[in-house]
C-alpha positions in Angstrom: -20.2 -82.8 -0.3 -20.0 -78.9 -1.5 -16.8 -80.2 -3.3 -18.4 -82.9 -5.3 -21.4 -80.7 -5.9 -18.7 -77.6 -7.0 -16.9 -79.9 -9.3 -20.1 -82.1 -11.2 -21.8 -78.6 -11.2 -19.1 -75.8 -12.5 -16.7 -78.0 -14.2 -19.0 -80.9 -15.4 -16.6 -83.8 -13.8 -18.9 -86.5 -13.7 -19.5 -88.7 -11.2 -17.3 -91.3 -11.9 -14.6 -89.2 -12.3 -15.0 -87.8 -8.8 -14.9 -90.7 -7.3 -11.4 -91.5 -8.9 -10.1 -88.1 -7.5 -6.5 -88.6 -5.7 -4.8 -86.5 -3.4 -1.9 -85.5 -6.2 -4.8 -84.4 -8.4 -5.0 -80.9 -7.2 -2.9 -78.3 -7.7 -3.6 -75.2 -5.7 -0.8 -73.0 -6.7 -1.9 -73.6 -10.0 -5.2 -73.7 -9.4 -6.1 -77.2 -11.5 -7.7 -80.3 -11.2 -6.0 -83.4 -13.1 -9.2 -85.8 -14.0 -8.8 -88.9 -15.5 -10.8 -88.8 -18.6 -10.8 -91.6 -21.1 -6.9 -92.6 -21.2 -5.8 -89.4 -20.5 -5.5 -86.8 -18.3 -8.0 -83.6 -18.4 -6.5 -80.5 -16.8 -9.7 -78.7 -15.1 -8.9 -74.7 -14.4 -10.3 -73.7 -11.0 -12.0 -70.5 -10.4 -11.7 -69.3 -7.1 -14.7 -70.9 -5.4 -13.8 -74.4 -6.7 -9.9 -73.7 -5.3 -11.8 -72.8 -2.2 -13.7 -75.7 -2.1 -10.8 -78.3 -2.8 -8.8 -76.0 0.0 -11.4 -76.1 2.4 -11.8 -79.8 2.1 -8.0 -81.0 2.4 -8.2 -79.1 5.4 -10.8 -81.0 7.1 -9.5 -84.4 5.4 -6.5 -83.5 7.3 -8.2 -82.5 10.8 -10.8 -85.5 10.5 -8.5 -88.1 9.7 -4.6 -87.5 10.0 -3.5 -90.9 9.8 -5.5 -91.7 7.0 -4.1 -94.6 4.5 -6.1 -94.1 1.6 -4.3 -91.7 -1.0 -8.3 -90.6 -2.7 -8.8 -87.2 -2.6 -13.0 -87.9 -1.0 -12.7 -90.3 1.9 -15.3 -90.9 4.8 -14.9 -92.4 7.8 -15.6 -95.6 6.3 -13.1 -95.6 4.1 -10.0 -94.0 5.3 -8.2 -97.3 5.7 -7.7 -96.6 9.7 -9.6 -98.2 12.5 -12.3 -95.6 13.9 -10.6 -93.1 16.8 -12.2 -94.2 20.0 -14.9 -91.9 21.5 -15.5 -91.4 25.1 -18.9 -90.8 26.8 -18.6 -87.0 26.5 -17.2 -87.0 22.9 -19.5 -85.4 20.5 -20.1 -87.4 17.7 -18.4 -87.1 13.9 -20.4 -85.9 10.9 
């Protein structure tokens, strides 16, 4: 959520265009964002929160769901195209 809020907020990516986000979109080392704008391709600089934030969330994309499917950069449990890891009694739960 801070990443959506990071990106519609500091670099004006609307909505829409979040949602379209893949995982090939960002670029740490070079610190960008490709967006699909229009028919093209908008190159967002990151400052060094907004590389924090996309850093911060492929990390826990990658801890929360490692066999993940789906190539969009945002995914929730719902729609990471695996079936849901099975909890035990004791497990606390995800979110």
């Amino acid at each position: 959520m801070r990443l959506i809020v990071g990106l519609v907020a500091i670099h004006a990516v609307r909505a829409v265009e979040v949602a379209l986000l893949d995982l090939a979109d960002p670029d740490l080392a070079r610190r960008t964002l490709a967006v699909c704008r229009g028919e093209g391709i908008h190159l967002v600089y990151l400052d060094d929160l907004s590389t924090g934030l996309v850093a911060d969330w492929l990390s826990e994309r990658r801890r929360r769901w490692p066999q993940a499917t789906r190539s969009h950069l945002l995914i929730t449990p719902r729609s990471t195209g695996t079936p849901p890891p099975r909890r035990s009694a004791t497990a606390p739960p995800l979110g």
